[in-house]
C-alpha positions as CSV (number, residue, x, y, z in Angstrom):
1,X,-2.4,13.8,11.9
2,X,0.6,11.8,11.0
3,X,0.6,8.1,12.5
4,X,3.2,5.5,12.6
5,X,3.6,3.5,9.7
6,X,3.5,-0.2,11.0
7,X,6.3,-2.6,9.9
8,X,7.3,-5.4,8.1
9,X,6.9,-8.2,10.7
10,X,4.2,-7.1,12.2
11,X,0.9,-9.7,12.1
12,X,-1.5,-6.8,11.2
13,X,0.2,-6.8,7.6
14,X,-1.0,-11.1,7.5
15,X,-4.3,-10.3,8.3
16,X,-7.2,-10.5,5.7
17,X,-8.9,-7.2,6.5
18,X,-12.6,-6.7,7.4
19,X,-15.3,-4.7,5.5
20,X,-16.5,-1.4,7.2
21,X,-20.1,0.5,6.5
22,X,-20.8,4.3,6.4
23,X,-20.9,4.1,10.6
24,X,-17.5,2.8,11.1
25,X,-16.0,5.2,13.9
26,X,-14.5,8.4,12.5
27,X,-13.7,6.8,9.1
28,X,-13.5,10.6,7.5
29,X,-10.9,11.7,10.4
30,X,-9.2,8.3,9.4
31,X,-8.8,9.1,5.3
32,X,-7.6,12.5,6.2
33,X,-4.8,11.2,8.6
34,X,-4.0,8.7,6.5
35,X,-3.3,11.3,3.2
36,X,-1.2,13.1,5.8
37,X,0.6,9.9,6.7
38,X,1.0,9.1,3.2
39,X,2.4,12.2,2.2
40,X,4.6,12.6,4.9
41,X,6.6,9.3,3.8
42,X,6.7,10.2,0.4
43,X,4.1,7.6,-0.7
44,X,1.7,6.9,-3.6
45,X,-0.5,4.7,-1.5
46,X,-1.1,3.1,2.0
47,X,-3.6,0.5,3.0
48,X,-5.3,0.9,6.5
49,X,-2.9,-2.4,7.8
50,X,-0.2,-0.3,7.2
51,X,-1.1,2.1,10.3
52,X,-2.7,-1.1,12.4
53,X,-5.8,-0.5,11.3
54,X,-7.2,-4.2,9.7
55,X,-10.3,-3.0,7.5
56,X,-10.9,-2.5,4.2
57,X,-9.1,0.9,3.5
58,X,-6.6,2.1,0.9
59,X,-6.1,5.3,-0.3
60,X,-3.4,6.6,-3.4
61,X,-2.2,9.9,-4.8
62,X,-0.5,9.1,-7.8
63,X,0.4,12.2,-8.9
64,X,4.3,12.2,-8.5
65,X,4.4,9.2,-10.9
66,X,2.9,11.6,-13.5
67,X,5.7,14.3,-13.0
68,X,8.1,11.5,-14.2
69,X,6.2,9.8,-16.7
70,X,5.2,12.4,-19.8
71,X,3.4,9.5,-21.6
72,X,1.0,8.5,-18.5
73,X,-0.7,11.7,-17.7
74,X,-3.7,9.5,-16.6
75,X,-1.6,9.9,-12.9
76,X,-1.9,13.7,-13.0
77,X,-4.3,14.2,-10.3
78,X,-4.9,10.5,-9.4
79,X,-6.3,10.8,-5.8
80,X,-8.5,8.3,-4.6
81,X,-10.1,6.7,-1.5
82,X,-11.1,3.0,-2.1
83,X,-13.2,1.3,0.8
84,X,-14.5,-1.9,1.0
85,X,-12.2,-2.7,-3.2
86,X,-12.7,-6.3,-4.7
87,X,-10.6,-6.8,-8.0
88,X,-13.3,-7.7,-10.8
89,X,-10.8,-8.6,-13.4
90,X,-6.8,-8.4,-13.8
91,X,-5.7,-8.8,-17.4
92,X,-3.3,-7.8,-20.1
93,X,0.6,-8.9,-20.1
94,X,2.2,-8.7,-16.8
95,X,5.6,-6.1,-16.7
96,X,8.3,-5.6,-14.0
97,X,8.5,-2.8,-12.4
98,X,10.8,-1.9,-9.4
99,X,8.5,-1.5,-6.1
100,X,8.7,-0.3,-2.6
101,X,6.4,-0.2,0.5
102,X,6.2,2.2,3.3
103,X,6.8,-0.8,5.7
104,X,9.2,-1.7,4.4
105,X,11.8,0.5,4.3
106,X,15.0,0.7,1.5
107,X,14.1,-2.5,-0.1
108,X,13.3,-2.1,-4.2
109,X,12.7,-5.1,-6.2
110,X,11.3,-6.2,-10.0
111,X,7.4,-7.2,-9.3
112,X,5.7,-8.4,-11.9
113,X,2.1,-7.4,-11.9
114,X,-0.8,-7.4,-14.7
115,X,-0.6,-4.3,-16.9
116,X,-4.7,-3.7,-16.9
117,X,-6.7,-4.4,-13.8
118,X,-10.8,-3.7,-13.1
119,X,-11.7,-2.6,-9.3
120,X,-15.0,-2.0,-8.1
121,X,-15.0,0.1,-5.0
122,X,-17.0,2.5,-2.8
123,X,-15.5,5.8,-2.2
124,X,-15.3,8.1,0.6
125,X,-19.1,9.2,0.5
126,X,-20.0,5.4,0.4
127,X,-21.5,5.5,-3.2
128,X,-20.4,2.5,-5.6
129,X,-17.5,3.3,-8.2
130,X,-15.8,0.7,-10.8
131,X,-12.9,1.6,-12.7
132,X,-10.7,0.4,-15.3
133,X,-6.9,1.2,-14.7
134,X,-4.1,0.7,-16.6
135,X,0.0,1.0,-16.2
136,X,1.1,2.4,-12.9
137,X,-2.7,3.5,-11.9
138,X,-3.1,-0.5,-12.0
139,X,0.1,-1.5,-10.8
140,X,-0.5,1.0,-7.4
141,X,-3.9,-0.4,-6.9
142,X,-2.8,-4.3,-7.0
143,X,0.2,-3.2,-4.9
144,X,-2.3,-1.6,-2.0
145,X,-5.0,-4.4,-2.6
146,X,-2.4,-6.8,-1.6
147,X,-2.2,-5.4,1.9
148,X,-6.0,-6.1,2.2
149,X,-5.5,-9.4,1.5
150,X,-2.3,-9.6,4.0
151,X,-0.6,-10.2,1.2
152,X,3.4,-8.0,0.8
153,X,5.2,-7.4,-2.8
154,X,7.8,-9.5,-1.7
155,X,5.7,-12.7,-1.2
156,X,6.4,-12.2,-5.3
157,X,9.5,-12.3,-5.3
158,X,11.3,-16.1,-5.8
159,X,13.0,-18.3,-3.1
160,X,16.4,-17.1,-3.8
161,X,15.6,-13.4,-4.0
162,X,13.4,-13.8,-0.2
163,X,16.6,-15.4,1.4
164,X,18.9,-12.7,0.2
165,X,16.7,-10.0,1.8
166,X,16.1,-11.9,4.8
167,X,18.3,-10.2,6.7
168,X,17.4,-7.1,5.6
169,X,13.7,-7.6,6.2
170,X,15.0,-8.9,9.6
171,X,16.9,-5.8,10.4
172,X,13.9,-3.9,9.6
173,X,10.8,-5.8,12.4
174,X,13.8,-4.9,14.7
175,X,13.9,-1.3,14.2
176,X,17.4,-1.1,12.7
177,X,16.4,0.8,9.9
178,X,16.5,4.8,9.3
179,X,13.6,6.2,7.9
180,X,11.8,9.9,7.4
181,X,8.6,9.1,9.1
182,X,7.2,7.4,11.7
183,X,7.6,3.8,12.3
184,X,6.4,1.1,14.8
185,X,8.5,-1.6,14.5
186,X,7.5,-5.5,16.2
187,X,10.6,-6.6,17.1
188,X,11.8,-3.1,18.4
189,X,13.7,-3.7,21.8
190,X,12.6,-1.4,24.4
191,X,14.8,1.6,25.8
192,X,15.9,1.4,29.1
């Protein structure tokens, strides 16, 4: 089932998220609707804050990134569920890259974010995992780690390039924004 993506402006993005166990209510009906969600919007990730959903929760498909990068074929079939994620250790040189976010719609900036990063996670079945990643695998997973931490990519952006896109990001809490998916936006005024 496809659910609306929440949006920038919204306090469920601020939020530090909570951990969840193996008996958290329909958490395999909630990975499956959020792949569909994902997909839907033409995503590589979202984070359960993204749906208004404050746990610890991200999944990624990374797959499309592969079509258009021949050298990083370490995307091709880059599926994951990560519950309950802490970063062990980010490293290497950091690189700009031009990001996005579901929630926030038709804004692309330069983020710069650690080339290599560590993660130790449990997956869907609740069994302990730790992977290294590297390039866009490790860009995507810091990316959907921030919204754990109620953190957005453009809290990395510098004074001067937030109060250019303030309006924008304004524009968007109110719902004057046109998207392909489902959206719930804060700021939305009712129809009367």
């Amino acid at each position: 089932m496809k659910l609306p993506i929440v949006a920038y402006g919204d306090p469920v993005l601020r939020k530090k998220t909570a951990e969840i166990d193996e008996d958290y209510p329909q958490i395999k009906e909630l990975i499956v609707n959020m792949f569909d969600t994902m997909y839907a919007a033409n995503g590589v990730g979202l984070a359960a804050p993204q749906i208004g959903v404050p746990i610890r929760l991200f999944v990624i498909d990374a797959s499309p990134f592969a079509e258009d990068d021949d050298e990083d074929q370490s995307l091709k079939g880059f599926k994951k569920v990560f519950i309950n994620p802490i970063i062990v250790e980010e490293k290497g040189e950091k690189w700009g890259f031009s990001e996005g976010c579901l929630s926030i719609p038709d804004i692309n900036e330069e983020v710069f974010r650690y080339s290599d990063v560590v993660i130790n996670y449990l997956d869907e079945n609740f069994e302990e995992q730790e992977i290294e990643l590297k390039g866009l695998a490790a860009r995507v997973v810091q990316h959907e780690y921030d919204h754990l931490e109620g953190k957005l990519f453009t809290d990395k952006l510098g004074p001067l390039k937030k109060a250019m896109l303030k309006s924008k990001l304004d524009a968007i809490s109110k719902g004057m924004v046109r998207v392909g998916y489902k959206m719930k936006f804060p700021l939305e005024k009712k129809k009367r």
